[in-house]
DSSP file (Angstrom, degrees, kcal/mol; ACC not computed):
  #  RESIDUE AA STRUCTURE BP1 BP2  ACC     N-H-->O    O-->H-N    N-H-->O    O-->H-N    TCO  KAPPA ALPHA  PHI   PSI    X-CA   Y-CA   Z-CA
    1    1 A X              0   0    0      0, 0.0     2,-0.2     0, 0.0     0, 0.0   0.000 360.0 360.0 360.0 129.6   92.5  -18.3   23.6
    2    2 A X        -     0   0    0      2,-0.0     2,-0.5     0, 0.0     0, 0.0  -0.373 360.0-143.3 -66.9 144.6   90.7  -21.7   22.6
    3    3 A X        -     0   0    0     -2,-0.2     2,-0.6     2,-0.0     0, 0.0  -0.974  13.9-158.2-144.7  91.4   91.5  -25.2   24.1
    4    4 A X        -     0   0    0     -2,-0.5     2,-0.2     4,-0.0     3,-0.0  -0.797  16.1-162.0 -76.7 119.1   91.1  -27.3   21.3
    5    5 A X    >>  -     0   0    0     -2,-0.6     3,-1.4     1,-0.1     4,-1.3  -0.544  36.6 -94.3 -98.3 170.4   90.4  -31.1   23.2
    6    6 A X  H 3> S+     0   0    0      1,-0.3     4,-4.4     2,-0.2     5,-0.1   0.896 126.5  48.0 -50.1 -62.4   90.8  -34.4   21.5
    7    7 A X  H 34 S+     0   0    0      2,-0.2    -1,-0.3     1,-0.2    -3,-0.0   0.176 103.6  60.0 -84.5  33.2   87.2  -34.6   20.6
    8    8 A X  H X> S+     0   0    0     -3,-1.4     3,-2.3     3,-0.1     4,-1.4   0.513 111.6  47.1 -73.3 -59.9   87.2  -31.0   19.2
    9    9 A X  H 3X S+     0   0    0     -4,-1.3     4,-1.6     1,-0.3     5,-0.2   0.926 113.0  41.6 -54.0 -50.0   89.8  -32.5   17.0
   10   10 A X  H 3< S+     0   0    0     -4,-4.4    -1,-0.3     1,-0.2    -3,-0.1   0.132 107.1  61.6 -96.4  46.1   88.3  -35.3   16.0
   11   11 A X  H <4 S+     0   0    0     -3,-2.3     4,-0.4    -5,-0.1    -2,-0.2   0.215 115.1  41.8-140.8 -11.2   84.5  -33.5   15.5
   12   12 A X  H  X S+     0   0    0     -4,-1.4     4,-3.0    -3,-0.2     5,-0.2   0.626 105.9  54.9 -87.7 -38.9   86.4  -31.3   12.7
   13   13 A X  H  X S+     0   0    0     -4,-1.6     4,-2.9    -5,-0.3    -3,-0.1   0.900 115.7  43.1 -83.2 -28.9   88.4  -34.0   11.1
   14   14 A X  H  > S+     0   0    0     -5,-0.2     4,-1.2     2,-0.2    -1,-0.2   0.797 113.7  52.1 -57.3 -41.0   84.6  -35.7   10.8
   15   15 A X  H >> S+     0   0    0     -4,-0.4     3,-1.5     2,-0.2     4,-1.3   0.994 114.1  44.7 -50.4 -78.2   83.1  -32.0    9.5
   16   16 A X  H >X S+     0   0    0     -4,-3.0     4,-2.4     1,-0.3     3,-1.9   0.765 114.5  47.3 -63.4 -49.1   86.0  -32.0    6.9
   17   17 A X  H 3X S+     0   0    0     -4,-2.9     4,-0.8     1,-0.3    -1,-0.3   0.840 113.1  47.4 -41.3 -52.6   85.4  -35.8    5.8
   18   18 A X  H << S+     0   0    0     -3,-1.5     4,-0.5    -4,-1.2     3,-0.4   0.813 109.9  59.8 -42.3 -39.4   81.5  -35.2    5.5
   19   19 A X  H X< S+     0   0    0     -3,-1.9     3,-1.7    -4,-1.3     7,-0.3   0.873  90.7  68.6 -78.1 -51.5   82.6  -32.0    3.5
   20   20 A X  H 3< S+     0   0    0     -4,-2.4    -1,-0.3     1,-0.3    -2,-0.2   0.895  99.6  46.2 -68.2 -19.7   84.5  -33.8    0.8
   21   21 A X  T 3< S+     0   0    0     -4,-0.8     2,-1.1    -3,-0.4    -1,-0.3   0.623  81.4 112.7 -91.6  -0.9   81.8  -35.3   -0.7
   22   22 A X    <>  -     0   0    0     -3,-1.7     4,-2.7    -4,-0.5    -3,-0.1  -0.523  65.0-147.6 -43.6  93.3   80.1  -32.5   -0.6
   23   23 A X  H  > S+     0   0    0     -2,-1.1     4,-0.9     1,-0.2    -1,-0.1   0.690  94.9  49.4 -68.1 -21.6   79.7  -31.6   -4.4
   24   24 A X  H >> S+     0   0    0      2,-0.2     4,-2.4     3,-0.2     3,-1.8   0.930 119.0  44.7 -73.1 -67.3   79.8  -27.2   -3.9
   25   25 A X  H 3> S+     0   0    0      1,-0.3     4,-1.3     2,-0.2    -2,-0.2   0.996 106.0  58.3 -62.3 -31.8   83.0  -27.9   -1.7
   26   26 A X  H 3< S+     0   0    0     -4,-2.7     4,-0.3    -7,-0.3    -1,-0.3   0.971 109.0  41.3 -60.2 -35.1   84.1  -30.1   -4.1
   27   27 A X  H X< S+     0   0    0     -3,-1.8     3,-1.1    -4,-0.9     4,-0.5   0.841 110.9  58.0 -78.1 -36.3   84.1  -27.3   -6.9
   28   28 A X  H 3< S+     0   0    0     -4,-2.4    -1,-0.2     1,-0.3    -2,-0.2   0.592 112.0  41.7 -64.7  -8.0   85.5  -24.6   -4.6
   29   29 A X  T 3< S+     0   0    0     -4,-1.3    -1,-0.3    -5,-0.4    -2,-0.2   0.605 112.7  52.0-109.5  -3.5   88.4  -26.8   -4.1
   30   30 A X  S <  S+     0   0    0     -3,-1.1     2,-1.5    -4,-0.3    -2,-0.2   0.480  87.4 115.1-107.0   1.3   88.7  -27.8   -7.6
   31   31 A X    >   -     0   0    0     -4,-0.5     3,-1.8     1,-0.1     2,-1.2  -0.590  69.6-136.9 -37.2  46.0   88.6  -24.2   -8.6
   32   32 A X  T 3> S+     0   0    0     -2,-1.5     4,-1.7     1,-0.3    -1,-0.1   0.051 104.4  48.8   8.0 -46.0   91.7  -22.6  -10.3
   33   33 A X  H 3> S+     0   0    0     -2,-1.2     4,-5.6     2,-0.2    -1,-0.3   0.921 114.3  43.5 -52.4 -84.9   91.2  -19.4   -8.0
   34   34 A X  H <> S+     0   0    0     -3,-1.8     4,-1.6     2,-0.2    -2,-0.2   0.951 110.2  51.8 -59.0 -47.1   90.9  -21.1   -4.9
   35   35 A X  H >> S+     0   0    0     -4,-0.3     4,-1.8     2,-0.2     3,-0.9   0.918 115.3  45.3 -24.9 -87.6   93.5  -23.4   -5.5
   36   36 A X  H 3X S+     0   0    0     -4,-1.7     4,-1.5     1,-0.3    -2,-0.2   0.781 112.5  53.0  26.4 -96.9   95.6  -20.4   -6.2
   37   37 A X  H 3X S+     0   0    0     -4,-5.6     4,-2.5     1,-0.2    -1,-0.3   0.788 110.2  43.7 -20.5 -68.9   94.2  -18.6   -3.2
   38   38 A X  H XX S+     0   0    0     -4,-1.6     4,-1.4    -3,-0.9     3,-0.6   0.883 103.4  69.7 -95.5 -52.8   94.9  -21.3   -0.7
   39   39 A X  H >X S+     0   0    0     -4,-1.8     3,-3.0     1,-0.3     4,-2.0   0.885 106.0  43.9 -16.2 -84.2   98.7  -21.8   -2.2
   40   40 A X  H 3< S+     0   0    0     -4,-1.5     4,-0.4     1,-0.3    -2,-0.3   0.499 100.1  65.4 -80.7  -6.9   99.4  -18.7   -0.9
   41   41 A X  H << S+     0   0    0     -4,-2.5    -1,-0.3    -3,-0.6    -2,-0.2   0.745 104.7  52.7   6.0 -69.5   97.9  -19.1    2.2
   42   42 A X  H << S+     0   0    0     -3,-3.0    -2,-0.3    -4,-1.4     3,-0.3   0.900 115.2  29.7 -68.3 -70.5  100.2  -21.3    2.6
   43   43 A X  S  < S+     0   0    0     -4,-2.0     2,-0.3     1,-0.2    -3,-0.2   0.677 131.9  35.6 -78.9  -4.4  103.6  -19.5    1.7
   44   44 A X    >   -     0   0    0     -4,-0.4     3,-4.0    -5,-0.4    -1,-0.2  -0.522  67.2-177.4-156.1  77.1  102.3  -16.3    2.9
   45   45 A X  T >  S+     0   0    0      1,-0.3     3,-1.7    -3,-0.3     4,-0.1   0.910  83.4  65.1 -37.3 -51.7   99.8  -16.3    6.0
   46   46 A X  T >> S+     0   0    0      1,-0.3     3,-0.9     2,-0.2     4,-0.6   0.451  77.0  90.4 -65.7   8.8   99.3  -12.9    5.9
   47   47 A X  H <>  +     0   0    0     -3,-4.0     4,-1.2    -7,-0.3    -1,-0.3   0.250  62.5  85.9 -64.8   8.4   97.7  -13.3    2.7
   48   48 A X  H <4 S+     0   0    0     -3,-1.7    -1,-0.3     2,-0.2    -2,-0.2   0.459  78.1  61.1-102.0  -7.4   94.5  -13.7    4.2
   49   49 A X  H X> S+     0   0    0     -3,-0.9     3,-1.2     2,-0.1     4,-0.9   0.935 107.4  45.8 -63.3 -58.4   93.7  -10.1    4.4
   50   50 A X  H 3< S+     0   0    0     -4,-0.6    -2,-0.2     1,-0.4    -3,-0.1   0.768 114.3  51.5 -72.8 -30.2   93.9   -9.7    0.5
   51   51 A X  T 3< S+     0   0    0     -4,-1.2    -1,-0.4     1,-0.2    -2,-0.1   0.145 106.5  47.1 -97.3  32.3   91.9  -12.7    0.0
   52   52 A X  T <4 S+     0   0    0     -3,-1.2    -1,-0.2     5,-0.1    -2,-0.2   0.292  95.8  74.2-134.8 -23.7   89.0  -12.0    2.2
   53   53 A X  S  < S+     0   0    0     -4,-0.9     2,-1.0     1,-0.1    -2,-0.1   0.312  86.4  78.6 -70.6  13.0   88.6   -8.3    0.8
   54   54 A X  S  > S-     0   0    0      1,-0.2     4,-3.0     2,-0.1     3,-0.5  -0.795  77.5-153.4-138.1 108.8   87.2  -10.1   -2.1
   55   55 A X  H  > S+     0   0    0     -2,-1.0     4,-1.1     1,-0.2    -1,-0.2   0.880  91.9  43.6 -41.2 -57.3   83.4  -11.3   -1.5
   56   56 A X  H  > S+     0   0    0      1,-0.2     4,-2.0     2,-0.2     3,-0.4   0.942 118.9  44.2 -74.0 -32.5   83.2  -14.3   -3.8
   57   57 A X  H  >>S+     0   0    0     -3,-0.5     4,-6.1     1,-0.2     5,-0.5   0.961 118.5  45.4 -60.1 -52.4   86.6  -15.5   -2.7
   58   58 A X  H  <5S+     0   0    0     -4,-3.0     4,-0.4     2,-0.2    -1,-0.2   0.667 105.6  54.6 -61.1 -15.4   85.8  -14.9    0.7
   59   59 A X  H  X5S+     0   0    0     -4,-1.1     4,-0.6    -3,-0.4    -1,-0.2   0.896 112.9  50.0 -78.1 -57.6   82.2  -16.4    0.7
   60   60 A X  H >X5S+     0   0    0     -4,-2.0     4,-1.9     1,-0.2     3,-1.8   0.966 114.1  44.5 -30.7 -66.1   84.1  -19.6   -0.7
   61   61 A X  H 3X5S+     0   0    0     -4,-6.1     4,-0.9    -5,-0.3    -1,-0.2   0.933 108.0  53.3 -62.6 -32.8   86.8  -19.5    2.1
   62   62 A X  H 3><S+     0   0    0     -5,-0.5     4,-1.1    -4,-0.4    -1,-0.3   0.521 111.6  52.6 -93.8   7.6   84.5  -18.9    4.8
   63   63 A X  H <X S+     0   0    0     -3,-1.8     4,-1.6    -4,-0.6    -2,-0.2   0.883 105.3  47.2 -55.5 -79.3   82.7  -22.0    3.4
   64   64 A X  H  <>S+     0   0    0     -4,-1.9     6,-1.0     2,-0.2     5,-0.7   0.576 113.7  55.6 -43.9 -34.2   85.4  -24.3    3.4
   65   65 A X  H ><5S+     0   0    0     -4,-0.9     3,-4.0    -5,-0.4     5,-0.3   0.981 107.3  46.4 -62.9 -68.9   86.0  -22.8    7.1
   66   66 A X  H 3<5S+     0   0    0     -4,-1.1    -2,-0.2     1,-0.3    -1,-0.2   0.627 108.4  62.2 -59.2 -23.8   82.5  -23.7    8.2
   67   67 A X  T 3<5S-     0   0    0     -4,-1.6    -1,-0.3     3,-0.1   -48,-0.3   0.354 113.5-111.2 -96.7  -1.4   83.1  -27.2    6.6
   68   68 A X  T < 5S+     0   0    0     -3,-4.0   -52,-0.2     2,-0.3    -3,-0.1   0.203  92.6  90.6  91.6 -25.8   85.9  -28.2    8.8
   69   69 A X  S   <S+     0   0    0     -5,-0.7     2,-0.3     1,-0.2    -4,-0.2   0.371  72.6  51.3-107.9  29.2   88.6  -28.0    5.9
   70   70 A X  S    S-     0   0    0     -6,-1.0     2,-0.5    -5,-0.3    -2,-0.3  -0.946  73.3-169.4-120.3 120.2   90.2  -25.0    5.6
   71   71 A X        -     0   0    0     -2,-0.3     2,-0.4    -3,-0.1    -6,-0.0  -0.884   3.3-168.7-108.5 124.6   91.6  -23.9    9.5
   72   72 A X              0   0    0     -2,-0.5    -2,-0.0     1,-0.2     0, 0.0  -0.972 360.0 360.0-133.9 139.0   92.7  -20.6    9.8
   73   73 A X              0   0    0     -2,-0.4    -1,-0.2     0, 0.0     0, 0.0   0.334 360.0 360.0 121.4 360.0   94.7  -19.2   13.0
């Protein structure tokens, strides 16, 4: 179990800001796929098994992880 503290919180919310102007996360998020992907995320957690058995999706999401704006858990 993880004890996220304030300045956890705000040392992510800083990652993901930095991130958007990042121009590669900026094309994975403007991506039809990912878009897609991350919808259903969203209605359907457990959809993160199906999309992580697929490398290029998965390289993207674990990107987007590492970048502070996609949080998964």
């Amino acid at each position: 179990m993880a004890i996220i503290t304030s300045n956890d919180k705000e040392g992510q919310e800083e990652r993901a800001r930095h991130a958007m102007v990042d121009p590669e996360i900026q094309a994975i998020l403007k991506s039809p796929v990912i878009q897609n992907v991350l919808n259903d995320l969203q209605n359907d957690p457990k959809a993160a098994s199906k999309a992580f058995q697929n490398p290029v999706i998965a390289e993207r999401l674990n990107k987007l992880i590492a970048s502070g704006i996609l949080r998964m858990g």
